[in-house]
C-alpha positions as CSV (number, residue, x, y, z in Angstrom):
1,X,-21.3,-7.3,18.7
2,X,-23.3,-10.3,20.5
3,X,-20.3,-12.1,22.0
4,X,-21.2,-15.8,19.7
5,X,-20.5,-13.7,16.8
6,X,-17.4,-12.4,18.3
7,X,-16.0,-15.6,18.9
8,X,-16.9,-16.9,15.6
9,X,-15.9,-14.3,13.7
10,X,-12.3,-15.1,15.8
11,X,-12.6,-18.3,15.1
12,X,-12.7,-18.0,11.6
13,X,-9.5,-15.2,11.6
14,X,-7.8,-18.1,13.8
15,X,-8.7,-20.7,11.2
16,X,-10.3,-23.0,14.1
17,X,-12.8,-25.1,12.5
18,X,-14.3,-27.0,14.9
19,X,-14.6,-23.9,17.2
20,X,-16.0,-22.1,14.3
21,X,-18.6,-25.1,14.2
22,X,-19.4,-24.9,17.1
23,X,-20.0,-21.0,17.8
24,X,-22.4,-21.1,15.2
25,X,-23.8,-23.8,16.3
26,X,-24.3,-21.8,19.6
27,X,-25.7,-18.8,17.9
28,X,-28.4,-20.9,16.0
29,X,-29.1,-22.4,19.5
30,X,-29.6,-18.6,21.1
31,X,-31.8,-17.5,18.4
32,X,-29.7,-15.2,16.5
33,X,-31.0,-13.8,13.0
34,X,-28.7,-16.1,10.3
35,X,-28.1,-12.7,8.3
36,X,-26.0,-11.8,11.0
37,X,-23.9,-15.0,11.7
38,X,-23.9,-14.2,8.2
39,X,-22.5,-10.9,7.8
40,X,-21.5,-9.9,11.3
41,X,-19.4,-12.6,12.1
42,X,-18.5,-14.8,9.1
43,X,-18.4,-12.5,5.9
44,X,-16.7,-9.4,8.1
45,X,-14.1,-12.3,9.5
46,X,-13.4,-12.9,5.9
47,X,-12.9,-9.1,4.7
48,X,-10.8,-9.0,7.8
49,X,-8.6,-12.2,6.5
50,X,-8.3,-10.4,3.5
51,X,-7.1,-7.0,4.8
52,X,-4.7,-9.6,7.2
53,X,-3.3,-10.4,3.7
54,X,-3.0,-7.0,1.8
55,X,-0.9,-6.4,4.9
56,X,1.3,-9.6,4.3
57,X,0.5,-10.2,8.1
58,X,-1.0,-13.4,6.6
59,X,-0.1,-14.8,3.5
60,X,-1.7,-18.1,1.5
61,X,-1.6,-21.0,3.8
62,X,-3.5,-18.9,6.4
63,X,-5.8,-17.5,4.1
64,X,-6.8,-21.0,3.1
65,X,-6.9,-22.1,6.5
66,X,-8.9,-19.3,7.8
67,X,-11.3,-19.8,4.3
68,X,-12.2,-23.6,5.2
69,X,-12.8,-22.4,8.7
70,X,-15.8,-19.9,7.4
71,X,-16.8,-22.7,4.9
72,X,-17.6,-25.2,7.5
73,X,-19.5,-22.2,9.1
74,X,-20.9,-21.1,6.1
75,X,-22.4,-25.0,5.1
76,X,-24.1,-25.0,8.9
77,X,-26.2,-21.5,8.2
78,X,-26.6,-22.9,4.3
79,X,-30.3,-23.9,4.4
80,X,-31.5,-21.3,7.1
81,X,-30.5,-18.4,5.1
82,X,-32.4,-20.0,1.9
83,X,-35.8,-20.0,4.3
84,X,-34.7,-16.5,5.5
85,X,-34.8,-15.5,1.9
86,X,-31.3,-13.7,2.7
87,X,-30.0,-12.4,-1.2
88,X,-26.4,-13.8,-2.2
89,X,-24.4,-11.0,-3.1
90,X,-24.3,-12.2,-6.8
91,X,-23.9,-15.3,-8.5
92,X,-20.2,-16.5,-9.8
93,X,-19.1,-19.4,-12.6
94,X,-15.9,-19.9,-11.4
95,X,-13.3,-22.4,-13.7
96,X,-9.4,-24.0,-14.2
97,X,-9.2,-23.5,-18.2
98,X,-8.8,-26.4,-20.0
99,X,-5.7,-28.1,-20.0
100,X,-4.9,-26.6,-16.7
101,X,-5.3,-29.0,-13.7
102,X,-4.3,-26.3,-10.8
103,X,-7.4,-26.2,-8.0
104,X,-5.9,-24.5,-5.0
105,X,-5.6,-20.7,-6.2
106,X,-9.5,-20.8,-8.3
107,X,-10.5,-22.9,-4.8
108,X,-9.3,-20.0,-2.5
109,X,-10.9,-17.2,-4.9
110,X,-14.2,-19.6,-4.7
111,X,-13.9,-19.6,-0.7
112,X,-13.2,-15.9,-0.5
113,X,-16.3,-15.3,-2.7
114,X,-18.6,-17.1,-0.4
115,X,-17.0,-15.8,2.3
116,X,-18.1,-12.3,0.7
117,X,-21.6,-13.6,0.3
118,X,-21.5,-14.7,-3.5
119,X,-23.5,-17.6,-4.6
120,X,-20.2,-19.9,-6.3
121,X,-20.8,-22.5,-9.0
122,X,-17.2,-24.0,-9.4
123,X,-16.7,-26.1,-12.5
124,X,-13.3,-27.2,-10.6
125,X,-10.5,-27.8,-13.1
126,X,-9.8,-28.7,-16.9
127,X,-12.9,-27.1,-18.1
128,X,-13.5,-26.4,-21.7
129,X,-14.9,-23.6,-23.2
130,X,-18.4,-24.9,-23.7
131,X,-18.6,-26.5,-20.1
132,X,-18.2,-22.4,-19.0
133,X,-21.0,-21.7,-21.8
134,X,-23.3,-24.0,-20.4
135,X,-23.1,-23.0,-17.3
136,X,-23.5,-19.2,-18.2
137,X,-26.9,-20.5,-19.5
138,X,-28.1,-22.6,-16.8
139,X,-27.3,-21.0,-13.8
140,X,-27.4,-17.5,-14.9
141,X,-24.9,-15.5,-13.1
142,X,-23.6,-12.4,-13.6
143,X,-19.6,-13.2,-12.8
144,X,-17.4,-15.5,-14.6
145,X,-13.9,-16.5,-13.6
146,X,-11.2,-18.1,-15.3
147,X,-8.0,-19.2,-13.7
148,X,-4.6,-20.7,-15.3
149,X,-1.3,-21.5,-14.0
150,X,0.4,-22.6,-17.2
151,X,2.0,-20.5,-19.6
152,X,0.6,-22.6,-22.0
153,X,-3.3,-23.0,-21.0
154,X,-3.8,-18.7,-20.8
155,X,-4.9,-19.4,-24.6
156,X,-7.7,-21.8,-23.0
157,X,-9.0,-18.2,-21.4
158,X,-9.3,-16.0,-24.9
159,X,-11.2,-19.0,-25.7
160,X,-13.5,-19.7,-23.1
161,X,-14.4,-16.0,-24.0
162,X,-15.0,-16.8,-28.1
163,X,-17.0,-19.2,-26.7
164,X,-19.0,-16.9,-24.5
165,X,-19.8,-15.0,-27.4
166,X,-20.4,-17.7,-29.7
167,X,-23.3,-19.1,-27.6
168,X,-24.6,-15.6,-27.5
169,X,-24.1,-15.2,-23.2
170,X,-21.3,-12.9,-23.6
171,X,-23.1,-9.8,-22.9
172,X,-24.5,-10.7,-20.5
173,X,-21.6,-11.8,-17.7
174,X,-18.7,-9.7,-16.4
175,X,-15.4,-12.0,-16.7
176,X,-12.9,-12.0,-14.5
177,X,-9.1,-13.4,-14.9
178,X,-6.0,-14.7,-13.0
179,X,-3.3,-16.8,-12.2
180,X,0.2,-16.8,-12.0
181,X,1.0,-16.0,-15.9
182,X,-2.3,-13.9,-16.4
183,X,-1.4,-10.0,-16.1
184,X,-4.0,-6.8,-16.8
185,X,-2.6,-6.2,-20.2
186,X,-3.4,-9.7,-21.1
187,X,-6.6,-9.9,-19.8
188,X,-7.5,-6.3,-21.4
189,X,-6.0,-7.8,-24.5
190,X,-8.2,-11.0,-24.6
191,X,-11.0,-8.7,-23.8
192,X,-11.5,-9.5,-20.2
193,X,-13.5,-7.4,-18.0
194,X,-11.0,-7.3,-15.1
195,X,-7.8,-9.0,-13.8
196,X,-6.9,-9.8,-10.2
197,X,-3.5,-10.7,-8.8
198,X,-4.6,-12.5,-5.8
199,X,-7.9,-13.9,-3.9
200,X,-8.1,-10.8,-2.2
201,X,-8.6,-8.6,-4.7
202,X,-10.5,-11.2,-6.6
203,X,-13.5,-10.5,-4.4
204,X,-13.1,-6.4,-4.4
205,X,-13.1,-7.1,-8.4
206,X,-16.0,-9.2,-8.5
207,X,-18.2,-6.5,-5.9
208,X,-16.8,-3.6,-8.5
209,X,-18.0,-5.6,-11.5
210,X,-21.6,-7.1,-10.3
């Protein structure tokens, strides 16, 4: 690997944001193609991070940490991948349920999702049921996912999904789940499409359901 995408792609594991910044910078600067700032050195950081946390070698703070860091990256390379015509890996609606004003676990899924090369339209938190149906319509994308913290707001996901089929976009979107309540057998039960525990596997889920 060109050594700029070696140190950003360290960067990013490190969680240096500035350095990150600036190594891309630098690879801009020497000419290198943005698909592989892209995928080289800031989406393979990121599946790295990841495996760093299957391993419990790195655990939330570090994830999020190491997730800005390829963010501030990511926002640099932003309007030279559009001209480069480079594909997102797929397009996610990603939500808090309504009622439900947690941001950091559905902002961490939304960072490692762009870190995996997915286009992420995040609704932030509180979102009602049509607010998700809406956006199914406008922006199209084939990934939708719902996170709750609350006992009491899981509901808000079955639905969000009633919803989805109401306005006649349920067929056409894979839905995801999770949170801290949310387990598989309540997601299958709510008729979910899949269920992940963490961030991590949040973006294995979401490349095994596009």
């Amino acid at each position: 690997m060109h050594a700029l995408l070696q140190t950003v792609y360290d960067e990013v594991i490190n969680g240096d944001q500035a350095a990150v910044e600036a190594g891309v910078q630098a690879a801009m600067q020497a000419g290198l193609p943005v698909a592989s700032i892209l995928n080289d050195a800031l989406i393979a950081a990121m599946q790295e991070v990841g495996d760093l946390f299957e391993r419990q070698e790195f655990y939330v703070p570090e994830m999020l940490v190491a997730a800005r860091a390829m963010q501030s990256g990511l926002t640099l390379i932003k309007p030279n991948l559009v001209q480069a015509g480079v594909p997102a890996a797929g397009k996610v609606v990603l939500g808090t349920v309504k009622g439900d004003l947690h941001d950091i676990g559905k902002s961490l899924v939304g960072m490692m999702l762009e870190g995996a090369g997915f286009e992420v339209i995040d609704l932030g938190t509180d979102v009602g049921p049509e607010k998700f149906g809406e956006a199914v319509r406008t922006h199209q994308p084939q990934l939708v996912g719902l996170s709750a913290l609350l006992t009491t707001t899981m509901q808000n996901m079955k639905s969000t999904l009633e919803a989805l089929e109401d306005l006649g976009v349920r067929a056409q979107v894979r839905v995801m789940v999770g949170g801290a309540p949310v387990t598989d057998a309540f997601a299958k039960q709510i008729g979910a499409d899949g269920y992940a525990p963490d961030a991590s596997r949040a973006v294995a889920l979401a490349k095994s359901l596009r």
